[in-house]
Biopython code that builds the backbone (N, CA, C, O; Angstrom):
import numpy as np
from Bio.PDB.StructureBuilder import StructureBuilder

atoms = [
    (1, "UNK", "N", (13.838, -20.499, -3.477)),
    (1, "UNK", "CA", (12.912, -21.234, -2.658)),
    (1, "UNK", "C", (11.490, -20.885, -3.105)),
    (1, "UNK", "O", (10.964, -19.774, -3.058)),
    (2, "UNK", "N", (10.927, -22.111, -3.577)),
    (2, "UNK", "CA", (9.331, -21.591, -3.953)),
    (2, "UNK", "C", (7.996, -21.320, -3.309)),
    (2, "UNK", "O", (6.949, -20.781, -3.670)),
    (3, "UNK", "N", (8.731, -22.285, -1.497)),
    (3, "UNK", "CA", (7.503, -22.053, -0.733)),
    (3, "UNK", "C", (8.474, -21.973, 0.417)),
    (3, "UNK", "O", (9.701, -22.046, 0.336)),
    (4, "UNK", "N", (7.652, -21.792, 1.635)),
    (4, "UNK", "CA", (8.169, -21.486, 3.069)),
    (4, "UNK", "C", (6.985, -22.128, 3.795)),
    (4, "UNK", "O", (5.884, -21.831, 3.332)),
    (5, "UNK", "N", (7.001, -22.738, 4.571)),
    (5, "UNK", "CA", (5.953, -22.879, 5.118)),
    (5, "UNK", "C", (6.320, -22.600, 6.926)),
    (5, "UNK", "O", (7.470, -22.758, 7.334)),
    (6, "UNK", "N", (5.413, -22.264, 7.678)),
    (6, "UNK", "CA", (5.994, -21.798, 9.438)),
    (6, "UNK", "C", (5.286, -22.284, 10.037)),
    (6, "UNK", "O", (4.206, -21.776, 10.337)),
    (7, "UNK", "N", (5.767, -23.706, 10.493)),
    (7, "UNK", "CA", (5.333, -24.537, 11.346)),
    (7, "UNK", "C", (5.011, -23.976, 13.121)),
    (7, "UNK", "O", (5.686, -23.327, 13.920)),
    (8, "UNK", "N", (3.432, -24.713, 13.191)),
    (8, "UNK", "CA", (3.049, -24.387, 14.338)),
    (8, "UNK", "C", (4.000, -23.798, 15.553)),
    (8, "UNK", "O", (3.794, -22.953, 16.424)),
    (9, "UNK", "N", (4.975, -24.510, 15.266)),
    (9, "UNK", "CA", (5.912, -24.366, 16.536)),
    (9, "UNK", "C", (6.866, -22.455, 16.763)),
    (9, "UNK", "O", (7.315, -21.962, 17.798)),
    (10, "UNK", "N", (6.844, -21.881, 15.351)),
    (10, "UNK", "CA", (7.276, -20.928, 15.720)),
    (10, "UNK", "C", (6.784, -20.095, 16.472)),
    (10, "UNK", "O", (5.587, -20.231, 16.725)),
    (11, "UNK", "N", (7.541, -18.932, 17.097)),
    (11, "UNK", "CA", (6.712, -18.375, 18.108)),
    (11, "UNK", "C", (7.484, -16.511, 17.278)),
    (11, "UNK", "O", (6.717, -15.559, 17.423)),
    (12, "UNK", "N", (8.435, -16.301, 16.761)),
    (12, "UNK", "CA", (8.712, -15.262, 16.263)),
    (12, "UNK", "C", (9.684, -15.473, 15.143)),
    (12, "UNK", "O", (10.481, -16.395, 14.968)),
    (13, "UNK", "N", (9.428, -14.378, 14.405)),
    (13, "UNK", "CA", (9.387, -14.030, 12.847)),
    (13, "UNK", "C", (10.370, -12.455, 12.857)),
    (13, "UNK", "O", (9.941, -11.318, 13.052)),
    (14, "UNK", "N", (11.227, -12.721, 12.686)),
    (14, "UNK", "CA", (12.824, -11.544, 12.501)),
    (14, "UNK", "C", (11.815, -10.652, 11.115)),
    (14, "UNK", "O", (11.060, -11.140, 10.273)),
    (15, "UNK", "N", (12.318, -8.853, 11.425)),
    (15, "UNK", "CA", (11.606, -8.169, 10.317)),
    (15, "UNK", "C", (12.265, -8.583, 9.588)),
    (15, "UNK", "O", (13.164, -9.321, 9.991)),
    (16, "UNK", "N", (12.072, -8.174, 7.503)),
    (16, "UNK", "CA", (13.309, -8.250, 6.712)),
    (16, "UNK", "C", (12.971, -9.852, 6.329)),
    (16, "UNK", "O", (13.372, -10.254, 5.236)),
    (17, "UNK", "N", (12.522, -10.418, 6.871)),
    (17, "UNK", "CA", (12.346, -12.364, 6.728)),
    (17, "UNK", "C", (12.631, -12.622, 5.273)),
    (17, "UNK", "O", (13.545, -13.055, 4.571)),
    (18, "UNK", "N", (10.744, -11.890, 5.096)),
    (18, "UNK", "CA", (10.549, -12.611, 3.170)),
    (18, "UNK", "C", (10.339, -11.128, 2.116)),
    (18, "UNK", "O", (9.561, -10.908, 1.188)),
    (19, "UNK", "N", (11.370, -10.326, 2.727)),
    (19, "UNK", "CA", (11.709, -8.775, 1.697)),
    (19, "UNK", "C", (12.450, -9.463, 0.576)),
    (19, "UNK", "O", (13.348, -10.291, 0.725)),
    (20, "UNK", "N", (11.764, -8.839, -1.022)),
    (20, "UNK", "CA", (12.090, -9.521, -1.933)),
    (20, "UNK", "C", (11.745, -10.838, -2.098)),
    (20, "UNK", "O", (12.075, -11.185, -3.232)),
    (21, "UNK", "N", (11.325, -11.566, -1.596)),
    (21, "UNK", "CA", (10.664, -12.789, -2.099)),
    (21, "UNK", "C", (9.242, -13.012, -2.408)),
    (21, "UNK", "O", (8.429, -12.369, -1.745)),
    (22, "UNK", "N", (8.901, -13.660, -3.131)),
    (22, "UNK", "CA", (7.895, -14.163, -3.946)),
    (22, "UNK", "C", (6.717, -15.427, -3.925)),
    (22, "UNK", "O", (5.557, -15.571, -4.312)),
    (23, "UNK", "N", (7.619, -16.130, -3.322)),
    (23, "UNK", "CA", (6.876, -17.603, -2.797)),
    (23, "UNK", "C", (6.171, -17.575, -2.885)),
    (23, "UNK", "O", (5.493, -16.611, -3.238)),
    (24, "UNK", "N", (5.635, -19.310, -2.449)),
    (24, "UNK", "CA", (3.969, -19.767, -1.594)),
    (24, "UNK", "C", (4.736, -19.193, -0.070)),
    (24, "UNK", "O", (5.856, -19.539, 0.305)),
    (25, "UNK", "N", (3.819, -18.252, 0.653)),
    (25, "UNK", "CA", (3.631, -18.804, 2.219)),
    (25, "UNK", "C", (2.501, -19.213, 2.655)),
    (25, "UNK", "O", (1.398, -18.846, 2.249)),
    (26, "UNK", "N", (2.770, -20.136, 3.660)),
    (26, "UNK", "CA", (1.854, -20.794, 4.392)),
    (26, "UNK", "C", (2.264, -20.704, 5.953)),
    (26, "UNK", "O", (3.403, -20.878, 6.386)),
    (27, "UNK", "N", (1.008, -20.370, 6.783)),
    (27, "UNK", "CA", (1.347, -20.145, 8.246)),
    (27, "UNK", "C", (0.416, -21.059, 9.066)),
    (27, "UNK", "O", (-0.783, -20.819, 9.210)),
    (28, "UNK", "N", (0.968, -21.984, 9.524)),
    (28, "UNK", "CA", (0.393, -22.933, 10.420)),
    (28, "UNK", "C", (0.464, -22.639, 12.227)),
    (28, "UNK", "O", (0.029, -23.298, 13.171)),
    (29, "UNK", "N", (1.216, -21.353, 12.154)),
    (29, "UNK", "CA", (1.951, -21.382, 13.720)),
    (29, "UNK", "C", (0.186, -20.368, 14.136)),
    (29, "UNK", "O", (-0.499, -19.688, 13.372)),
    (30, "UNK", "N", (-0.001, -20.660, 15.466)),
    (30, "UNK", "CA", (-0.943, -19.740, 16.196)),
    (30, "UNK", "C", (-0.685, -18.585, 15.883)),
    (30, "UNK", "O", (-1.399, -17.892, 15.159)),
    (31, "UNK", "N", (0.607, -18.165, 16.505)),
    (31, "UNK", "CA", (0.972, -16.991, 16.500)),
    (31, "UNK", "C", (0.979, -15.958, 15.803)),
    (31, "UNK", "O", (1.465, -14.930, 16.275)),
    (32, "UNK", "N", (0.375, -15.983, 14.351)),
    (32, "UNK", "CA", (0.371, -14.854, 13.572)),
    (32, "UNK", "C", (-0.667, -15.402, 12.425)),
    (32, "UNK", "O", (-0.885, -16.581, 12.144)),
    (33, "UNK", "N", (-1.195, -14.334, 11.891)),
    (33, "UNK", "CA", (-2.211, -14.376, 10.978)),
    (33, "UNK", "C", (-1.820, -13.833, 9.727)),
    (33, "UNK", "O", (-1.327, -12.717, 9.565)),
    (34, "UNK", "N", (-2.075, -14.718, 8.809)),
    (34, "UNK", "CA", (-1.897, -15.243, 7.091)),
    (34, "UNK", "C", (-2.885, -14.638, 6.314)),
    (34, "UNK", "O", (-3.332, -15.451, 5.504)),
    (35, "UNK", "N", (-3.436, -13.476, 6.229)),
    (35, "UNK", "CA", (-4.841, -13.311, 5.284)),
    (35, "UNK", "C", (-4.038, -12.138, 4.010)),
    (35, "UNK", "O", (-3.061, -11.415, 4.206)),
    (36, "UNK", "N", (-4.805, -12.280, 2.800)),
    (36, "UNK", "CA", (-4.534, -11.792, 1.887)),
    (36, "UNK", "C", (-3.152, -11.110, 1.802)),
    (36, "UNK", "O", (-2.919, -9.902, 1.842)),
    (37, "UNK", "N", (-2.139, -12.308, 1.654)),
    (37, "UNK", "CA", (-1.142, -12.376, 1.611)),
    (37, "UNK", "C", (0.207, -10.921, 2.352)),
    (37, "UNK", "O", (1.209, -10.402, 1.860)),
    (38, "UNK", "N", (-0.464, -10.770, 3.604)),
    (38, "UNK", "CA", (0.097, -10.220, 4.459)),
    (38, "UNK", "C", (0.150, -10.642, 5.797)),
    (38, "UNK", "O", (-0.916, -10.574, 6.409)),
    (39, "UNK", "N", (1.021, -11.015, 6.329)),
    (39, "UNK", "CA", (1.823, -11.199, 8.068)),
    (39, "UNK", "C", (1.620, -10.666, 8.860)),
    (39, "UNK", "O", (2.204, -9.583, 8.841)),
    (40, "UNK", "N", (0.708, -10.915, 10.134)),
    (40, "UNK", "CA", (0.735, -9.944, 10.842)),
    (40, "UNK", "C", (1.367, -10.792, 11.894)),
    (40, "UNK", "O", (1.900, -11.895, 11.775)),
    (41, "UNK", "N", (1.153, -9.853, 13.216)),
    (41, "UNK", "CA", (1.411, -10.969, 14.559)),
    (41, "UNK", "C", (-0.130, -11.243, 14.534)),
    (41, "UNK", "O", (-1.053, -10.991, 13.760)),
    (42, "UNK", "N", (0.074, -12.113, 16.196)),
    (42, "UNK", "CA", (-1.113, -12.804, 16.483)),
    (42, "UNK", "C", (-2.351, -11.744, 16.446)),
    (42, "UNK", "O", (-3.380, -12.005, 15.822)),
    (43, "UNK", "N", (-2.229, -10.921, 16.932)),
    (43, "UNK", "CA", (-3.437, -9.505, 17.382)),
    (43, "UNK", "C", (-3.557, -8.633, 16.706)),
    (43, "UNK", "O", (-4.310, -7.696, 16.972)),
    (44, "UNK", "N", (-2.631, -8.729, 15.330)),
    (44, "UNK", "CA", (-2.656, -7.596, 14.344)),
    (44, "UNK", "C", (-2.723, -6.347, 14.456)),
    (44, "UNK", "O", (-3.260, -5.488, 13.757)),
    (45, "UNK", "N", (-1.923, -6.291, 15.728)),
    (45, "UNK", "CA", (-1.298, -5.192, 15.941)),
    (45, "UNK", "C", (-0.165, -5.032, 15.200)),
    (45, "UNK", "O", (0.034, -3.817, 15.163)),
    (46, "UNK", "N", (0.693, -5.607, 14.584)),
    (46, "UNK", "CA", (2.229, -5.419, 13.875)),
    (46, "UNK", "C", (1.888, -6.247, 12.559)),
    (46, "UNK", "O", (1.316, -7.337, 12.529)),
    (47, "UNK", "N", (2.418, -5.410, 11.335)),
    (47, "UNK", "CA", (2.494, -5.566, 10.159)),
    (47, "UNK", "C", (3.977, -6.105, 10.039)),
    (47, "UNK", "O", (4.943, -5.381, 10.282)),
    (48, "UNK", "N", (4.116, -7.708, 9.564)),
    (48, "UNK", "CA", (5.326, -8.132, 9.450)),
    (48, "UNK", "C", (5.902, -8.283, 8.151)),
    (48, "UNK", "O", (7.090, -8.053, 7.929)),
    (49, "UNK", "N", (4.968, -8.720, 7.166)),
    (49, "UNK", "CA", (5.553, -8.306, 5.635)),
    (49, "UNK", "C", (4.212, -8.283, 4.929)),
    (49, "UNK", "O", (3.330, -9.142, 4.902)),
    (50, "UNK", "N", (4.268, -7.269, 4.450)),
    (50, "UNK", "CA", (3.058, -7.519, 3.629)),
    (50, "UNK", "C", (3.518, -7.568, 1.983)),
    (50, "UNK", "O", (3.888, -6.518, 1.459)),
    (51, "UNK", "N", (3.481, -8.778, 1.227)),
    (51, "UNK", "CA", (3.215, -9.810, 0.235)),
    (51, "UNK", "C", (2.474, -9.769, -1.100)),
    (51, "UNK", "O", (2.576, -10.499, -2.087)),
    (52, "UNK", "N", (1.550, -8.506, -0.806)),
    (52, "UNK", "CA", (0.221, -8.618, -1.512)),
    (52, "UNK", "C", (0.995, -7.484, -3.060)),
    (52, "UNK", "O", (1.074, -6.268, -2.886)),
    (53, "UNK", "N", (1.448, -8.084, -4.349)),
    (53, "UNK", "CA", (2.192, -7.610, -5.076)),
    (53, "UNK", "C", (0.618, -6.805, -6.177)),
    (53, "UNK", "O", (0.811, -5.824, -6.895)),
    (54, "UNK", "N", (-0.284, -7.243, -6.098)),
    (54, "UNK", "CA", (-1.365, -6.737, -7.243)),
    (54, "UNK", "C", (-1.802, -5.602, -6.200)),
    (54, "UNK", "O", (-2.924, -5.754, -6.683)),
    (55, "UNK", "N", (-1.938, -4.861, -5.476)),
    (55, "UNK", "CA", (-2.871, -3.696, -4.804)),
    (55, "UNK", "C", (-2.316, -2.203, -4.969)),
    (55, "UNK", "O", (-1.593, -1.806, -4.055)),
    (56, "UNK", "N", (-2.507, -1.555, -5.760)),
    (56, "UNK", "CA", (-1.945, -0.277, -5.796)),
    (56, "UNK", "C", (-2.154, 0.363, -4.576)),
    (56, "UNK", "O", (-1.169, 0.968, -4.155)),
    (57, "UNK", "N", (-3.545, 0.414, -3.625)),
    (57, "UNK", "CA", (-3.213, 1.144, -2.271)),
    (57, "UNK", "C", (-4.104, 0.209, -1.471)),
    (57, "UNK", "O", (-4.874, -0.659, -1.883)),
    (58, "UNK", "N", (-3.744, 0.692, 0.107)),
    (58, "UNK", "CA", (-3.786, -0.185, 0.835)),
    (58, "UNK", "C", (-4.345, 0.770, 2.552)),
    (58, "UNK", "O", (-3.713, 1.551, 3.264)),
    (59, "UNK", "N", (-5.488, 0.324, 2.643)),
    (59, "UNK", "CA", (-5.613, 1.151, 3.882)),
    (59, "UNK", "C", (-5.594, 0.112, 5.470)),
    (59, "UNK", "O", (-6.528, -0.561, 5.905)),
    (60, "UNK", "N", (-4.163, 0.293, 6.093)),
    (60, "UNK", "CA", (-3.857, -0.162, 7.125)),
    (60, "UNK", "C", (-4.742, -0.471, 7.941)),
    (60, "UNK", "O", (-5.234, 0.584, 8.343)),
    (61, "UNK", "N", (-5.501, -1.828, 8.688)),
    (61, "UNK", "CA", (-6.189, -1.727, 9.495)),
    (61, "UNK", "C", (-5.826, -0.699, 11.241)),
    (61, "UNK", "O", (-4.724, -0.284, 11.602)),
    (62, "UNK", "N", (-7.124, -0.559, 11.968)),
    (62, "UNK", "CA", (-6.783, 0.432, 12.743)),
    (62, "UNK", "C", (-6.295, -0.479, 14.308)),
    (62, "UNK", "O", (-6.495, 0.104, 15.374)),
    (63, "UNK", "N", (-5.779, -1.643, 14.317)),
    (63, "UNK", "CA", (-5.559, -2.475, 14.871)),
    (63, "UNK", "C", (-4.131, -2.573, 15.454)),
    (63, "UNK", "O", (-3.639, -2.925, 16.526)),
    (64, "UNK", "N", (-3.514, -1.919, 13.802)),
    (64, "UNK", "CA", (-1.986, -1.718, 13.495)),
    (64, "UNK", "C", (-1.482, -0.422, 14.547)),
    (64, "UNK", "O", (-2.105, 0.616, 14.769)),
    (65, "UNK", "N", (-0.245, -0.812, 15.070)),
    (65, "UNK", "CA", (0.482, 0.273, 15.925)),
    (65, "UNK", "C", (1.582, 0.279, 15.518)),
    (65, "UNK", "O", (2.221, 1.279, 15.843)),
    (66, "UNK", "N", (2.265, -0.689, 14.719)),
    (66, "UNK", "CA", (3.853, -0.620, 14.068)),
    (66, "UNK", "C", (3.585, -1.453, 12.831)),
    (66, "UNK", "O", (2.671, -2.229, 12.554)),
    (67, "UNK", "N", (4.669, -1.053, 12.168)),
    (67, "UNK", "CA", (5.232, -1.509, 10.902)),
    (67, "UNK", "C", (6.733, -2.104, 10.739)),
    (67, "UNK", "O", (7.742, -1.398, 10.732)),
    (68, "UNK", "N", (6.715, -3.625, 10.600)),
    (68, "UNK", "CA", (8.304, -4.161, 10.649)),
    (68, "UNK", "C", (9.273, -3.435, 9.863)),
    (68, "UNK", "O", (8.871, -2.721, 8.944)),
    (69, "UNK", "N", (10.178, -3.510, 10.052)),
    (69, "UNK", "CA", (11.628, -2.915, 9.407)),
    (69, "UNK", "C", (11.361, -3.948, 7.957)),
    (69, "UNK", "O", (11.201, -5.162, 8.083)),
    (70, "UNK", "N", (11.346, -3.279, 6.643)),
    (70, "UNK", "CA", (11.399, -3.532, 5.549)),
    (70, "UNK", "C", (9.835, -4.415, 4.991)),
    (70, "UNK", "O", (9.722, -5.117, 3.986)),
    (71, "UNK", "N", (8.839, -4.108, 5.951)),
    (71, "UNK", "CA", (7.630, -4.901, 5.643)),
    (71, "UNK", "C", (6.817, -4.682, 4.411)),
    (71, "UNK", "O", (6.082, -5.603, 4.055)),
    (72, "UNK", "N", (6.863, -3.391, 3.597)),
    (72, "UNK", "CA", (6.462, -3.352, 2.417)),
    (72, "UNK", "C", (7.497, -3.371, 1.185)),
    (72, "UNK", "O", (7.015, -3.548, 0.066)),
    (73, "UNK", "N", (8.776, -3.214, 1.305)),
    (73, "UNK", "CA", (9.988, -3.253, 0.736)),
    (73, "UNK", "C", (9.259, -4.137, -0.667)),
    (73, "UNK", "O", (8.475, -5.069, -0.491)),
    (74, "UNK", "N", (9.652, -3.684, -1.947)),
    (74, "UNK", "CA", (9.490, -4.130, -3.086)),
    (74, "UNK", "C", (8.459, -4.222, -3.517)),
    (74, "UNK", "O", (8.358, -4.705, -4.645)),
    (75, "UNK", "N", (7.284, -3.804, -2.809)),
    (75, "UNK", "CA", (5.896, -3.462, -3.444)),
    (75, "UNK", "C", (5.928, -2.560, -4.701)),
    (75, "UNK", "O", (5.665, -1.358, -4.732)),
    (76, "UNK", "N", (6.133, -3.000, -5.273)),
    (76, "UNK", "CA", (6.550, -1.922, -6.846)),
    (76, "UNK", "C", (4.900, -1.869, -6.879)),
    (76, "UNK", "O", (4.514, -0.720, -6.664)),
    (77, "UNK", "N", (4.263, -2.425, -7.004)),
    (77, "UNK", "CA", (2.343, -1.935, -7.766)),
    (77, "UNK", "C", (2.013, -0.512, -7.009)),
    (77, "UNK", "O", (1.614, 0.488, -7.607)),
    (78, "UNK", "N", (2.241, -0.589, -5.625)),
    (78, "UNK", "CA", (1.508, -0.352, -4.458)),
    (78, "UNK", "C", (1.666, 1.560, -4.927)),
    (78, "UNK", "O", (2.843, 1.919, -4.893)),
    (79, "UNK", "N", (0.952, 2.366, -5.207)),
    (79, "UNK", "CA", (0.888, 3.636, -4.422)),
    (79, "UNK", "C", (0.735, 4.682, -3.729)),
    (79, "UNK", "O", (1.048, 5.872, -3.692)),
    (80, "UNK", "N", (0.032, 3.719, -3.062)),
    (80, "UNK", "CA", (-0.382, 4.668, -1.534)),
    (80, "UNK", "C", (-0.695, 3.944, -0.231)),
    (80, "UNK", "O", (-1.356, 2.912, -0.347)),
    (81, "UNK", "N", (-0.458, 4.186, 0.553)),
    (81, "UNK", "CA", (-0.803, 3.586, 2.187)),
    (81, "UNK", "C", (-1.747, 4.486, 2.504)),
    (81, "UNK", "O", (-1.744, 5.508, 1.819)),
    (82, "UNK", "N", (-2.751, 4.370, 3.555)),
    (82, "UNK", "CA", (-3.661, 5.179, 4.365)),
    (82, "UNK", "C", (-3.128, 4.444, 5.872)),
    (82, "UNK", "O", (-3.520, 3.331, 6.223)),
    (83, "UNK", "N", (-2.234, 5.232, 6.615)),
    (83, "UNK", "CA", (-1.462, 4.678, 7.650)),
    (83, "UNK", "C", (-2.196, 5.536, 9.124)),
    (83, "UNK", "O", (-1.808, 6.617, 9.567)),
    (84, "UNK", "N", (-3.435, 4.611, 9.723)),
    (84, "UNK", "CA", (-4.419, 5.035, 10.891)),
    (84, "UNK", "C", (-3.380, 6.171, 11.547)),
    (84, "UNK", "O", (-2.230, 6.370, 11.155)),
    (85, "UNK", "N", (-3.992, 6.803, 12.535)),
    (85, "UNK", "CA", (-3.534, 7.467, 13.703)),
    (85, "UNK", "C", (-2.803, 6.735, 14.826)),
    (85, "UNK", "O", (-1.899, 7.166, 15.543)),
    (86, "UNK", "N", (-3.526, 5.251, 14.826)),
    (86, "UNK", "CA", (-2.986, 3.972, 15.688)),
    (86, "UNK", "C", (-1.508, 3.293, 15.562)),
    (86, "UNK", "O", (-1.057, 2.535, 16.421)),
    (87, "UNK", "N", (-0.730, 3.715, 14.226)),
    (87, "UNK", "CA", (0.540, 3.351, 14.176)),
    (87, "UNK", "C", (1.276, 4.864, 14.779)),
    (87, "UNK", "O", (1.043, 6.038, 14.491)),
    (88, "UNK", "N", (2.126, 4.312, 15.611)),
    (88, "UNK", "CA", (2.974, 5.088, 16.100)),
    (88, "UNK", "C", (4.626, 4.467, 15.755)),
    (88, "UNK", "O", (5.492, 5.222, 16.197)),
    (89, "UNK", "N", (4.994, 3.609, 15.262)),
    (89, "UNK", "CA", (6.387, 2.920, 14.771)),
    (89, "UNK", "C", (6.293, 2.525, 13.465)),
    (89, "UNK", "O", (5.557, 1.581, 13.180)),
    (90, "UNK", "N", (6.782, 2.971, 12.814)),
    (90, "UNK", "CA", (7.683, 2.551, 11.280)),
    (90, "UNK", "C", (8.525, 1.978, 11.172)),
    (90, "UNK", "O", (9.291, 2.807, 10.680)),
    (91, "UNK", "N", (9.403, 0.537, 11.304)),
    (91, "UNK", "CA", (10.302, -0.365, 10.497)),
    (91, "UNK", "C", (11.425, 0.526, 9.752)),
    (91, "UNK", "O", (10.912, 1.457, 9.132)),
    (92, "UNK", "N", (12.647, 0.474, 9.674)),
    (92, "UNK", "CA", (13.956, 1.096, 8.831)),
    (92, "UNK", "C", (13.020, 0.533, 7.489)),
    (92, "UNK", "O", (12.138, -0.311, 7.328)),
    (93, "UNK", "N", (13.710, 1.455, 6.688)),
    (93, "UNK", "CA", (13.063, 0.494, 5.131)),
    (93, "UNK", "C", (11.828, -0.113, 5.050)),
    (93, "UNK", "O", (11.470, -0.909, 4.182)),
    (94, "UNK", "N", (11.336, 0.203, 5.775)),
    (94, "UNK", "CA", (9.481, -0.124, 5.788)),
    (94, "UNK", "C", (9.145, -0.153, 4.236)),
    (94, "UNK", "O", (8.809, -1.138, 3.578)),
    (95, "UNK", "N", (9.326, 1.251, 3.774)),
    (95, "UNK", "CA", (8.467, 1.080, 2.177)),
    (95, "UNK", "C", (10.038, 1.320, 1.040)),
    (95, "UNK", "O", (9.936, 1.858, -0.062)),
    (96, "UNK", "N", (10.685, 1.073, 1.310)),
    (96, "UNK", "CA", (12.024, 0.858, 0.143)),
    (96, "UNK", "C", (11.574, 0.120, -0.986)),
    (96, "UNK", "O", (10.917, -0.921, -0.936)),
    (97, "UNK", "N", (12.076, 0.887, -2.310)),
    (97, "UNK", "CA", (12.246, 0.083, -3.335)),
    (97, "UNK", "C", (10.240, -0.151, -3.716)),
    (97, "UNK", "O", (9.697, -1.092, -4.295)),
    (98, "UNK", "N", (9.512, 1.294, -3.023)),
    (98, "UNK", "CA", (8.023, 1.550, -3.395)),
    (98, "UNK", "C", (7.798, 2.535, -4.746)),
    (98, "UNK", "O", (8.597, 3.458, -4.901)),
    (99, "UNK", "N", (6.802, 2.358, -5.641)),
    (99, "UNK", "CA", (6.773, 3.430, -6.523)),
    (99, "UNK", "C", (5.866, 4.617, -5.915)),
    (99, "UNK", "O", (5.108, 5.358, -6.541)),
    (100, "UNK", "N", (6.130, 4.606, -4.581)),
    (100, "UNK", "CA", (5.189, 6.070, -4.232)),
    (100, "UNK", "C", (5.657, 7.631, -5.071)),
    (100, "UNK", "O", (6.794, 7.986, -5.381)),
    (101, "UNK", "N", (4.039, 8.536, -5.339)),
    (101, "UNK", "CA", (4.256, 9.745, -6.048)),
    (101, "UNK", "C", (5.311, 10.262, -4.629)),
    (101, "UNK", "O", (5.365, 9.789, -3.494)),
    (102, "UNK", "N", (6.105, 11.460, -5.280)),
    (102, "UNK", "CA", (6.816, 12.043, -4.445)),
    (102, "UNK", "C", (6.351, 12.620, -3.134)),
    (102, "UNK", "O", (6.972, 12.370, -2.101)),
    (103, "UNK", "N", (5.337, 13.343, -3.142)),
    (103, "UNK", "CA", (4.949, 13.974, -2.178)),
    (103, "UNK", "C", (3.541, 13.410, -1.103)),
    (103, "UNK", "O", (2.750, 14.063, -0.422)),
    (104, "UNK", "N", (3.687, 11.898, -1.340)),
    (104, "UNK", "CA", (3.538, 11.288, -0.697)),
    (104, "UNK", "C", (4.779, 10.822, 0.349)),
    (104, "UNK", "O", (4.619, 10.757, 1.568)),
    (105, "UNK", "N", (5.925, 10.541, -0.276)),
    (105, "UNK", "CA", (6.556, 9.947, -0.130)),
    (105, "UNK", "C", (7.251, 11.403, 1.139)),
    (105, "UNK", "O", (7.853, 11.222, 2.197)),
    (106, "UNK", "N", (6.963, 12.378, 0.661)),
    (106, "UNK", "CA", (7.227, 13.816, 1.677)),
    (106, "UNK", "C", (6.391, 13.887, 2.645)),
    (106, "UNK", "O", (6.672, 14.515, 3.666)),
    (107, "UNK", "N", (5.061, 13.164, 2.461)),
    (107, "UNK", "CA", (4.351, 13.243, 3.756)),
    (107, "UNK", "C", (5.098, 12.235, 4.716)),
    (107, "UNK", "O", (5.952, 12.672, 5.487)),
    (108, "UNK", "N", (4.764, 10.802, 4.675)),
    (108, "UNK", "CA", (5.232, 9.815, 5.301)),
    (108, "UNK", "C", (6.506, 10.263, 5.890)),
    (108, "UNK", "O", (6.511, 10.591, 7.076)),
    (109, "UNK", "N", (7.838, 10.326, 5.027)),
    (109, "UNK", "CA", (9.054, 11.054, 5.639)),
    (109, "UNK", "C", (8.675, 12.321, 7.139)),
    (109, "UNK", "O", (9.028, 12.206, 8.313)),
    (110, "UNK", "N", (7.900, 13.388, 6.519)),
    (110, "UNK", "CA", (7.552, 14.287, 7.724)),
    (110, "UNK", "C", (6.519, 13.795, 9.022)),
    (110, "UNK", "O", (6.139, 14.639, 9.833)),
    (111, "UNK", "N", (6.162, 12.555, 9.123)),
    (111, "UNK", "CA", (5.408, 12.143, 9.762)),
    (111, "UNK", "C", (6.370, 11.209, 10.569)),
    (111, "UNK", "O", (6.482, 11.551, 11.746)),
    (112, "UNK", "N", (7.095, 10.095, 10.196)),
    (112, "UNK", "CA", (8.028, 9.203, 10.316)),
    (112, "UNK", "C", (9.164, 9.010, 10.403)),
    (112, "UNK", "O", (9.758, 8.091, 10.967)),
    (113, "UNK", "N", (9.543, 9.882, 9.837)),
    (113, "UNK", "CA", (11.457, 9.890, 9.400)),
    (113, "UNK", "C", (11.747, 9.709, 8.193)),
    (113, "UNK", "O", (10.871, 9.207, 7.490)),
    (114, "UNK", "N", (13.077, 10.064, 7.570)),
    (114, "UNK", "CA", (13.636, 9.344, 6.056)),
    (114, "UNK", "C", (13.539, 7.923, 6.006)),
    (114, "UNK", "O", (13.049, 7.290, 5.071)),
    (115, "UNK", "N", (14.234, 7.243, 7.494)),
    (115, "UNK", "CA", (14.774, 5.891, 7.374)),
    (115, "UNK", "C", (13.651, 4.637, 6.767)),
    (115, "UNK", "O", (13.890, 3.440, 6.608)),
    (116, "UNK", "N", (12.243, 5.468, 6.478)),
    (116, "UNK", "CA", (11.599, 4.116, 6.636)),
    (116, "UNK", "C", (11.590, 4.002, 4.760)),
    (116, "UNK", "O", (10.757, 3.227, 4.289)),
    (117, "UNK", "N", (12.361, 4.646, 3.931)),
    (117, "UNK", "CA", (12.296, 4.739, 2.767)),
    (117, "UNK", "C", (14.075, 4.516, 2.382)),
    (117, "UNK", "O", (14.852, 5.042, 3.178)),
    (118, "UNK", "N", (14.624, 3.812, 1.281)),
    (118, "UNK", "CA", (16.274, 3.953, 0.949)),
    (118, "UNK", "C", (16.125, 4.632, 0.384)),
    (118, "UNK", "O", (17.069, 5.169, -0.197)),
]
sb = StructureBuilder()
sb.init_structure("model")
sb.init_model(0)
sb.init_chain("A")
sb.init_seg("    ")
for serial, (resi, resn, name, xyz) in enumerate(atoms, 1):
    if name == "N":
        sb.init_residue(resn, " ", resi, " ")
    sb.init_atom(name, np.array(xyz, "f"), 0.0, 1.0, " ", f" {name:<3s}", serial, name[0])
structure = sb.get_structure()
């Protein structure tokens, strides 16, 4: 599928949606905001996939309080998050299949859990 597009009418977006995919998206629905090719909900409080394949790191706005189950999944560029004080929930598989250095990857785990990494 080369594009997706999410007509006004949706009102929610399952985590895991567009893990591994590549597409055009396009978001027409109120309900969630489309900017530099990351998903949020409406209030950007929740990170639903973030998309953005060129950014080696990425500092979470402080808006964010969770992270969907598998929302950075396949970010191969990406190596590092700066994840606010304001997220308190991590997503299963949040960053799976990331090239994070190891002991990054030991912080996040001791902060979060294993699960948000395969």
């Amino acid at each position: 599928m080369a594009e997706v597009v999410i007509p006004n009418s949706v009102v929610c977006i399952n985590s895991n949606s567009f893990i591994d995919w590549n597409g055009k998206l396009e978001c027409l629905s109120p309900n969630f905001v489309y900017e530099d090719n990351i998903l949020f909900n409406k209030d950007k409080s929740r990170i639903i996939s973030f998309r953005n394949q060129k950014l080696t790191s990425y500092v979470i706005p402080a808006s964010v309080t969770s992270i969907g189950d598998g929302a950075f999944s396949f970010c191969e560029s990406l190596r590092s998050v700066v994840i606010p004080d304001s997220v308190t929930c991590i997503g299963d598989w949040a960053f799976s299949y990331c090239s994070f250095p190891y002991d990054f990857k030991q912080e996040l785990s001791s902060r979060f859990g294993e699960k948000i990494f395969r």
